[in-house]
C-alpha positions as CSV (number, residue, x, y, z in Angstrom):
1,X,-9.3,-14.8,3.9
2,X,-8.9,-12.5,0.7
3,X,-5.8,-11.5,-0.7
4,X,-6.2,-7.9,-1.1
5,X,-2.7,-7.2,-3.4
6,X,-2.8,-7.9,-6.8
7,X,0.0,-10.0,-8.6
8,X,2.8,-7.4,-9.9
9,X,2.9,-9.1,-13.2
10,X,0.1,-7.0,-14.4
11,X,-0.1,-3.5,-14.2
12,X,3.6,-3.4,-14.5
13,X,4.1,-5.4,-18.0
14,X,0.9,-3.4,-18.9
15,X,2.6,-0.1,-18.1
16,X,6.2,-0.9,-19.5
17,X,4.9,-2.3,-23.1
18,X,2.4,0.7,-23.3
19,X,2.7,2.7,-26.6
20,X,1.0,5.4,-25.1
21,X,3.1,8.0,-22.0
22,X,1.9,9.2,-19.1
23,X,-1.8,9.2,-19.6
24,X,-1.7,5.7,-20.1
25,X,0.3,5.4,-17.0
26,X,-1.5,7.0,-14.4
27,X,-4.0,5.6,-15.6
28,X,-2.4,2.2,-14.9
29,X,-2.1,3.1,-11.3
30,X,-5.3,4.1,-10.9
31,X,-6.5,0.7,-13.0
32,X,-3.9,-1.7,-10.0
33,X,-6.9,-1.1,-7.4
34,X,-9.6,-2.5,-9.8
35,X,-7.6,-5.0,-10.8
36,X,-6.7,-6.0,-7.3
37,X,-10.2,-6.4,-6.6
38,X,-11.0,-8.6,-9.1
39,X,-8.3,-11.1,-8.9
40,X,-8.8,-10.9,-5.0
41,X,-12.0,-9.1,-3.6
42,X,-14.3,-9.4,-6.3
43,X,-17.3,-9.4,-3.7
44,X,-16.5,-6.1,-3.7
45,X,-16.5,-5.5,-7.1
46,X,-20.3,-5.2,-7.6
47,X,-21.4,-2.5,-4.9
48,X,-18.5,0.1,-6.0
49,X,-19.6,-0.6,-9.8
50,X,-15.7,-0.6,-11.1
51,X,-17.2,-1.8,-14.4
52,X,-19.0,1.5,-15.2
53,X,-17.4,2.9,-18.7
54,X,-15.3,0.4,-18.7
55,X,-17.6,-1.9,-20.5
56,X,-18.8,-1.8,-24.2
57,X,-20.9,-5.8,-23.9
58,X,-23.7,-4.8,-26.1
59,X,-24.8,-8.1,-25.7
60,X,-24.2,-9.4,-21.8
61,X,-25.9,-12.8,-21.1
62,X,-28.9,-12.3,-19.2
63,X,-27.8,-12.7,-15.6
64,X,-29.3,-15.4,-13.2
65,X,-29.1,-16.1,-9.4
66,X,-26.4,-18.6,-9.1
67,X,-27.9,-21.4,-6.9
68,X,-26.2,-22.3,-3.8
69,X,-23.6,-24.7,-4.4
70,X,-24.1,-28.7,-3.3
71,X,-21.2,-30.6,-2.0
72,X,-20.5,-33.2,-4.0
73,X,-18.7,-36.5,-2.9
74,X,-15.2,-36.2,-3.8
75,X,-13.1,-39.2,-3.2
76,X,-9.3,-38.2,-1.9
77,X,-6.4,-39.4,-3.7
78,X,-4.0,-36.9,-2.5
79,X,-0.5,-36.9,-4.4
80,X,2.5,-37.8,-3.3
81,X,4.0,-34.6,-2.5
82,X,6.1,-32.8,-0.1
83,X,6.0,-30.0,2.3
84,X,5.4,-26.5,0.5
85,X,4.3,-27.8,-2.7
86,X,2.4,-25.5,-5.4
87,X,1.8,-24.6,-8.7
88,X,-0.4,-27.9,-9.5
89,X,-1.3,-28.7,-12.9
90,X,-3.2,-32.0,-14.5
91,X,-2.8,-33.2,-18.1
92,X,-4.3,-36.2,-19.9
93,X,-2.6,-38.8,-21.8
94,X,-3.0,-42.2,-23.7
95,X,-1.5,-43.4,-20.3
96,X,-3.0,-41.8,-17.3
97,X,-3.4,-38.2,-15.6
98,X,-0.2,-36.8,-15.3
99,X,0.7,-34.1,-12.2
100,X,3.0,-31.4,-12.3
101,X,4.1,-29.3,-9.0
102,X,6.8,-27.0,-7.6
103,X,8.6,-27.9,-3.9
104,X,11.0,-25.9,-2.0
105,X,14.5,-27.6,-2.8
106,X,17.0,-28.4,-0.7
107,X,19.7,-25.5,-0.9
108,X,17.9,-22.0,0.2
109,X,16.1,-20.4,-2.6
110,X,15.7,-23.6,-4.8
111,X,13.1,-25.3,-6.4
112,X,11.7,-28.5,-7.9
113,X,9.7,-29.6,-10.9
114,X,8.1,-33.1,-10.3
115,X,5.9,-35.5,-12.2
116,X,3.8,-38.3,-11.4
117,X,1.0,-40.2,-12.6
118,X,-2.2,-41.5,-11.8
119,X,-3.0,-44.9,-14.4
120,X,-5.3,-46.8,-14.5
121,X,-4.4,-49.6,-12.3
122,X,-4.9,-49.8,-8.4
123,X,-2.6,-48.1,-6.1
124,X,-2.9,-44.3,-6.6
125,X,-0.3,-42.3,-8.0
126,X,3.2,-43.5,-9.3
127,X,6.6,-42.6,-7.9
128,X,7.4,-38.8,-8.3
129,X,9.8,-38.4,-10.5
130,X,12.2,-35.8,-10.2
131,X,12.6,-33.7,-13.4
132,X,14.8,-30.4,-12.5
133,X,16.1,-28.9,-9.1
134,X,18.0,-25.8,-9.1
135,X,18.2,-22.1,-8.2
136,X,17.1,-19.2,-10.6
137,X,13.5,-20.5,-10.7
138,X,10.4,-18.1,-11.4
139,X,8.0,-19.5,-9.1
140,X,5.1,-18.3,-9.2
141,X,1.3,-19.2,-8.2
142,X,-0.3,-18.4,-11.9
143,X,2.4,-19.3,-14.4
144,X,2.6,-22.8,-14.0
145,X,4.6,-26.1,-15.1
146,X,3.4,-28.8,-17.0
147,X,4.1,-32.1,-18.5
148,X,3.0,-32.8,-22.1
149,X,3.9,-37.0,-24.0
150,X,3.6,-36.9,-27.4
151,X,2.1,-39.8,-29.1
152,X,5.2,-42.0,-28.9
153,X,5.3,-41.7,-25.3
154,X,8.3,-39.1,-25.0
155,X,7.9,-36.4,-22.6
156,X,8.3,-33.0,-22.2
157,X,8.3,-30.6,-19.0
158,X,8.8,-26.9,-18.9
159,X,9.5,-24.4,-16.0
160,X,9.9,-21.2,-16.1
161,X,13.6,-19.7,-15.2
162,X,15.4,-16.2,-14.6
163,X,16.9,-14.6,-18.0
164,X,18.3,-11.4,-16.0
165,X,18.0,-9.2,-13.2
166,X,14.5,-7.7,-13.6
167,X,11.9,-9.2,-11.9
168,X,10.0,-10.4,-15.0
169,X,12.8,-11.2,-17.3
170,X,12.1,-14.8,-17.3
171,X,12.4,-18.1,-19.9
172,X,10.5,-21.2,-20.5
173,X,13.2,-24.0,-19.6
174,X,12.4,-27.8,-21.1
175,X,13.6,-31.0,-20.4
176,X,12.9,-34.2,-22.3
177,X,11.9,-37.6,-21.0
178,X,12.4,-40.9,-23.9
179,X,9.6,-42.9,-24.3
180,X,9.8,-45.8,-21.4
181,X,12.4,-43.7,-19.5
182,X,11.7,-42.1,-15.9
183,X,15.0,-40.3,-17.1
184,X,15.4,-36.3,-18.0
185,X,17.8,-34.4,-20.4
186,X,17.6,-30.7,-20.4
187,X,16.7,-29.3,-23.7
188,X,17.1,-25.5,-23.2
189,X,14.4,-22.6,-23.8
190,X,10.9,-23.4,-25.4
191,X,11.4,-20.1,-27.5
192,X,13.9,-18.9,-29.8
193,X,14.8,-15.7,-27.6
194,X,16.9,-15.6,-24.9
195,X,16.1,-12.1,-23.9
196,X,15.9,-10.6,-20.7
197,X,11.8,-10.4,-20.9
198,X,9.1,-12.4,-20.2
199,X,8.3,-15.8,-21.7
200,X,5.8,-18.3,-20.1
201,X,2.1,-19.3,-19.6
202,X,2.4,-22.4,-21.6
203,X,-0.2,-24.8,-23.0
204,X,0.7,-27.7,-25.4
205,X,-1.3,-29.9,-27.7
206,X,0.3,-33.5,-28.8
207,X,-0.4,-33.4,-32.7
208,X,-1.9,-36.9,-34.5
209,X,1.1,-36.4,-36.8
210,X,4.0,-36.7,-33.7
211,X,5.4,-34.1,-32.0
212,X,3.7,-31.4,-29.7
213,X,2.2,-28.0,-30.4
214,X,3.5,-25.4,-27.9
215,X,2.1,-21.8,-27.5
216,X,3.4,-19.3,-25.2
217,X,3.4,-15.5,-24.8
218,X,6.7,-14.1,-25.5
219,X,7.5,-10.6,-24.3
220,X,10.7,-9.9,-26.4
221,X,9.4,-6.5,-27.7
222,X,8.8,-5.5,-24.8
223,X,11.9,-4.1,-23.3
224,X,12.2,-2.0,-26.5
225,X,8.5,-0.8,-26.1
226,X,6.7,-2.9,-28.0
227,X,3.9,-5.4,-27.1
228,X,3.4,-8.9,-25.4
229,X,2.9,-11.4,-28.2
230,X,1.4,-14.7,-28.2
231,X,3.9,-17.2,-30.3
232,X,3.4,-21.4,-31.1
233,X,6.3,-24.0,-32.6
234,X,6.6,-27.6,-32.5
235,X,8.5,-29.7,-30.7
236,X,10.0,-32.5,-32.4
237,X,13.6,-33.8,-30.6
238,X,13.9,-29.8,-29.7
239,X,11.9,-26.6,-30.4
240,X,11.5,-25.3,-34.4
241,X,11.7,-22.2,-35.1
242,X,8.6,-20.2,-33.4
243,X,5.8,-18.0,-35.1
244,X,3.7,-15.4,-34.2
245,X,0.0,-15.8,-34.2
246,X,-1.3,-12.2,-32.5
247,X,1.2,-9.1,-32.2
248,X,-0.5,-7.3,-28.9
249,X,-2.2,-9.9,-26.1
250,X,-2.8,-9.1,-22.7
251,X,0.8,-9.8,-20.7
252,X,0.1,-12.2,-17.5
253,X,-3.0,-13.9,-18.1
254,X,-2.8,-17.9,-18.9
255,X,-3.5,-19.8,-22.2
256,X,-4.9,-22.9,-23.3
257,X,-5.1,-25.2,-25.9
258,X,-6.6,-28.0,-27.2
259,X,-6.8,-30.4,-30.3
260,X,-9.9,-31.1,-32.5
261,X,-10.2,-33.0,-36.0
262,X,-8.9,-30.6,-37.5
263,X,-6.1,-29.4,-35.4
264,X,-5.1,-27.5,-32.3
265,X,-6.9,-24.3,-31.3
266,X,-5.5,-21.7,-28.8
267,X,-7.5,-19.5,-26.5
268,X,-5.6,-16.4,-25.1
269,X,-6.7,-12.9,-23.6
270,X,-6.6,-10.6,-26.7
271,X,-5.7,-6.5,-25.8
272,X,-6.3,-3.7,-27.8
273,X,-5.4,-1.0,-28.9
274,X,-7.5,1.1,-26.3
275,X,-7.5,-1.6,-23.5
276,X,-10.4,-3.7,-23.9
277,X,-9.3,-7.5,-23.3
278,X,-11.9,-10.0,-24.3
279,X,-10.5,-14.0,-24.9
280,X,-9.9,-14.8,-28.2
281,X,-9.0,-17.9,-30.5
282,X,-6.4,-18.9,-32.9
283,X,-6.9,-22.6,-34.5
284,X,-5.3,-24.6,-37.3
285,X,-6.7,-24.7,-40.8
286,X,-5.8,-26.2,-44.0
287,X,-4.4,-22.8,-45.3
288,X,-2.3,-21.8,-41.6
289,X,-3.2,-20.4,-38.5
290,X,-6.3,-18.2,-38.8
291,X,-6.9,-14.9,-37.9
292,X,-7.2,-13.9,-34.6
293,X,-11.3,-14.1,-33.5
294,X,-13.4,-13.2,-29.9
295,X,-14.6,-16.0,-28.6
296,X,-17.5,-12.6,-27.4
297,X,-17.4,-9.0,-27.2
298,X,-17.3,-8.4,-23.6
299,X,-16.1,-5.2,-23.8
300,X,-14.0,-5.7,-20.9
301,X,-12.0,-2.3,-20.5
302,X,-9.0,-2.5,-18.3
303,X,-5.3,-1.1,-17.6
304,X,-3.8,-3.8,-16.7
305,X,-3.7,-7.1,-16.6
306,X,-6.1,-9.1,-14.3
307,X,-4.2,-12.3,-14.4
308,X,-7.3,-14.4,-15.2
309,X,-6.8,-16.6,-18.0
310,X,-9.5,-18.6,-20.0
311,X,-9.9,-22.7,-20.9
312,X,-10.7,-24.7,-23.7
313,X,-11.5,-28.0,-23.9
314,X,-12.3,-30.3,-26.8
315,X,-14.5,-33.8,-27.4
316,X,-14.8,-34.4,-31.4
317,X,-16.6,-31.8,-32.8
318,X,-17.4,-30.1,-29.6
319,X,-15.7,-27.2,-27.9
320,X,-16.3,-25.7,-24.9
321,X,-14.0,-22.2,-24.1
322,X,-14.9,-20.5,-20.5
323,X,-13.1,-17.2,-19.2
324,X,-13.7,-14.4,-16.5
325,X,-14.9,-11.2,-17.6
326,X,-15.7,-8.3,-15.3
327,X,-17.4,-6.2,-18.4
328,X,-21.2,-5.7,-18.1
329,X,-23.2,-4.9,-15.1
330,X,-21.0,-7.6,-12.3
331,X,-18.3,-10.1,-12.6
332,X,-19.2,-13.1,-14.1
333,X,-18.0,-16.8,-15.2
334,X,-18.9,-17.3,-19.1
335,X,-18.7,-20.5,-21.0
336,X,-19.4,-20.2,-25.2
337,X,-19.7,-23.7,-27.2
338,X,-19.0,-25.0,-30.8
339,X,-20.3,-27.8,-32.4
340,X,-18.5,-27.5,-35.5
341,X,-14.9,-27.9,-34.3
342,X,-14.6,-24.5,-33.0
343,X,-15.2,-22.8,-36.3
344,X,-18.0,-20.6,-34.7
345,X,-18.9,-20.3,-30.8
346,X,-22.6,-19.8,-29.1
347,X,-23.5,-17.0,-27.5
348,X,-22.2,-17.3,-24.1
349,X,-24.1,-18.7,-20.9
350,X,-23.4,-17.4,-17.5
351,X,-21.8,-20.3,-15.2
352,X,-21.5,-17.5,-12.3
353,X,-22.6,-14.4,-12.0
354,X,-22.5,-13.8,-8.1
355,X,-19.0,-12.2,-7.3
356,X,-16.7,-15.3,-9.0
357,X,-13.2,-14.9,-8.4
358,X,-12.7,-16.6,-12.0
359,X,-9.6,-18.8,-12.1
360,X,-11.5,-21.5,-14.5
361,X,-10.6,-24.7,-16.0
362,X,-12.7,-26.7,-18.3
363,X,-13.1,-30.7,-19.4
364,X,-15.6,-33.1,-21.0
365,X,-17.1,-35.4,-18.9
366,X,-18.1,-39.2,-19.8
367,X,-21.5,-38.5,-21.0
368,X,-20.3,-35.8,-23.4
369,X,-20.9,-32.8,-21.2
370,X,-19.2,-29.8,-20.8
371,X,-17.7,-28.7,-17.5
372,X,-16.6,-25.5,-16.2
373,X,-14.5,-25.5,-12.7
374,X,-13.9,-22.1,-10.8
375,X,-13.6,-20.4,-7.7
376,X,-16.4,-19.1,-6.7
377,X,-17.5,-17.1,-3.5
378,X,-20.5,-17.9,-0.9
379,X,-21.6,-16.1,2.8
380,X,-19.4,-18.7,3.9
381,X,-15.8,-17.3,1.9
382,X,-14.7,-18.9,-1.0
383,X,-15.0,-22.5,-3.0
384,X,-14.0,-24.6,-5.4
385,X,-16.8,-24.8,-7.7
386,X,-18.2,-26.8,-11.2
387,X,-20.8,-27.7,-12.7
388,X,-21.5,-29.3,-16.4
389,X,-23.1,-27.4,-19.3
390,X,-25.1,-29.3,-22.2
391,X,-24.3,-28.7,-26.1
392,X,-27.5,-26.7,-25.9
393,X,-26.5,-24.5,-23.3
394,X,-28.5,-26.3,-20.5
395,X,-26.5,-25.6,-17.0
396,X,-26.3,-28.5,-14.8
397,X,-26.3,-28.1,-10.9
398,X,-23.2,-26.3,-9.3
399,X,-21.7,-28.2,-7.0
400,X,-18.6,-27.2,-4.5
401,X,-15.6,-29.5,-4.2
402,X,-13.8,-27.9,-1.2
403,X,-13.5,-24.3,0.2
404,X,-10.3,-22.6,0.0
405,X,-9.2,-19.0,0.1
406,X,-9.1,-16.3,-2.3
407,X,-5.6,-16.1,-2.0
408,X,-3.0,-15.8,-5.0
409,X,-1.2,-18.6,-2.7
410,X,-4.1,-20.7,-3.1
411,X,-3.3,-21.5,-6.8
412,X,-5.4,-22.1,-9.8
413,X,-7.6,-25.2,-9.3
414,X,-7.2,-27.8,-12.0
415,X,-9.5,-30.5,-13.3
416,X,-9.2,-33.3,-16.5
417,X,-11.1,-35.8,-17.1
418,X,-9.6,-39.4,-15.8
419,X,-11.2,-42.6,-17.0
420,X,-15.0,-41.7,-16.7
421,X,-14.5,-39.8,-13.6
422,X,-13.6,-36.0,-12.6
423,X,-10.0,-35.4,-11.6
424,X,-9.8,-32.2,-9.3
425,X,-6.4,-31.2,-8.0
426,X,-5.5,-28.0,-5.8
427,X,-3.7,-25.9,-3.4
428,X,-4.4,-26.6,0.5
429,X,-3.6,-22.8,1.2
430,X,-2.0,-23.0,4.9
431,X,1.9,-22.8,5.7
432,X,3.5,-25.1,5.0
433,X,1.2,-25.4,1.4
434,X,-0.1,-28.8,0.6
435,X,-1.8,-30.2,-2.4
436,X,-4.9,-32.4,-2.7
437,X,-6.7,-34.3,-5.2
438,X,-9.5,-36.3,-5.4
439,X,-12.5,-37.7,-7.9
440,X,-16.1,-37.4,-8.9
441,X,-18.4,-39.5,-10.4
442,X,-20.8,-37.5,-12.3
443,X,-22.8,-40.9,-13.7
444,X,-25.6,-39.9,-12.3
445,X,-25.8,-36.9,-12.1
């Protein structure tokens, strides 16, 4: 089953920061049905031809016929979690995977942030530990929490509450864990705004130094007018002061981060000033934060938001950023890779180029190979998807993890890399929702 709405968040941000009046409008409207396809019918996408002048790609990868996928042996190590539970996401640490998740709390209209992890020791995954419950919550299947540990082991969670009456007028809330402690003592907001707009799509990166790097787009010029910005600080015992890295980015689509030698990078979807939103990078040098660059010119023309967010990963001096684009002749997944610690970026490969849904996530596996996980669609509906990609651009085999729907219930599929095996967690799209987990060996393969 396909979703055929598209998530609010986009078209509506899009339209409300817009510069430009009416024009720009209607043509936001019109934009909503394109948009819903491609976050939720993109089969469809290809035979109507909804990329026609909307794309300037002067240089699409060539396409290819996606092989069928193969089911690969995944070994289940569901979480510990309770009826209704969403939102999943997976982070890496010196001490194990850690998972993040929403549940249904117990007073009507609550919610609940918990953490647990799986280490390295028999026995699955640890205790939840409950990190926040309360009402006001901004729940929702894209904008997810997370868990970051610094290198001294203390923690921090974010979730995203309500800053006003207005749907999207929303804050990234933290709470802090001690190192050794299962413990949690709310910090307050990530950002250094407090106003009625949206703030959220998180990624972190814990710095060599101590402390975390925490990016975030932050919508406080938007009520006024202005634009959606993407913003970063550091978080020491609280939040510093925050800055701004890119003045315009596209409003409801997720970033990511990740830390090389030579600091963190940031991958975001950039927006211009006449619509086209191709992924771009921000990274750390010895002068600041650089200039905003595209990762590729895709060309991707579109009014409004498509809620499709790219994914870096990092492995020394290797870098691997993959993103959905529907610029060009169809809809594809892309992956581009750096050897030189993200400082420049191949041309891109096609991962998927048969009607993807998108939804990526990325991770290095134990032999030093790229991979790219997405949902991807077959005769059969749709499927969690990967497969690995070589630093010379050589695709491996694609390989399906589970089906699942094309849903915006059914999540964002995550994976990390855990020990010297695959981690794979995601939403089990029925009613009550469920999530599920489980791991691949990719040693020979």
């Amino acid at each position: 089953m396909i979703d055929p709405c598209v998530d609010e968040l986009c078209t509506e941000a899009s339209t409300k920061s817009s510069t430009e009046s009416s024009e720009v409008t209607g043509r936001a409207v019109v934009s909503s049905f394109w948009v819903a396809l491609l976050i939720a019918a993109v089969p469809m996408v290809g035979s109507l031809g909804c990329s026609n002048g909307h794309s300037r790609d002067s240089e699409t990868p060539a396409a290819e016929t996606t092989p069928t996928s193969t089911a690969v042996r995944v070994a289940p190590i569901d979480p510990p979690v309770g009826a209704g539970a969403m939102s999943p996401n997976l982070t890496e640490s010196s001490s194990g995977t850690y998972l993040t998740w929403l549940e249904p709390g117990q007073e009507k209209g609550a919610h609940a942030v918990y953490v647990s992890k799986l280490g390295s020791e028999p026995g699955g995954w640890s205790e939840p530990e409950l990190v926040v419950e309360a009402s006001g919550f901004f729940a929702n299947w894209a904008d997810l929490p997370a868990v970051t540990e610094s290198r001294d082991g203390a923690r921090f969670v974010h979730w995203l509450s309500k800053l006003g009456e207005e749907t999207y007028a929303y804050g990234a809330m933290l709470a802090r864990s001690e190192p050794g402690s299962d413990s949690w003592t709310s910090v307050g907001l990530l950002h250094d705004d407090d106003s009625p707009s949206e703030h959220g799509f998180v990624s972190y990166v814990p710095l060599d130094e101590g402390g975390i790097q925490a990016f975030w787009l932050d919508g406080r010029k938007m009520p006024g007018g202005g634009d959606m910005q993407l913003r970063t600080t550091q978080l020491l015992q609280e939040p510093q002061a925050s800055e701004i890295l890119d003045e315009r980015v596209c409003e409801c689509c997720s970033t990511d981060a990740t830390l090389t030698p030579n600091g963190p990078m940031v991958v975001y979807r950039d927006r211009s000033s006449d619509e086209i939103r191709d992924i771009a990078v921000v990274r750390a040098t010895a002068d600041g934060w650089s200039e905003p660059v595209l990762i590729h010119e895709d060309g991707w023309q579109i009014h409004g938001c498509p809620v499709n967010g790219p994914s870096i990963s990092a492995d020394g001096d290797q870098v691997v950023v993959a993103w959905f684009t529907a610029s060009g002749v169809k809809p594809s997944v892309r992956a581009a890779l750096s050897t030189d610690r993200g400082a420049h970026f191949s041309e891109p490969v096609v991962i998927d180029d048969q009607a993807p849904l998108g939804r990526v996530d990325t991770a290095y596996d134990a032999q030093g190979r790229a991979v790219v996980s997405w949902m991807g669609t077959s005769t059969e509906g749709v499927e969690i998807r990967f497969r690995t990609v070589d630093d010379h651009g050589e695709l491996g085999e694609v390989f399906r993890v589970t089906d699942t729907s094309g849903n915006r219930s059914a999540g964002v599929p995550r994976i990390v890399r855990h020990q010297d095996r695959l981690l794979f967690a995601w939403v089990e799209d029925q009613k009550p929702s469920t999530l599920r987990a489980g791991l691949v060996d990719l040693a020979n393969r």
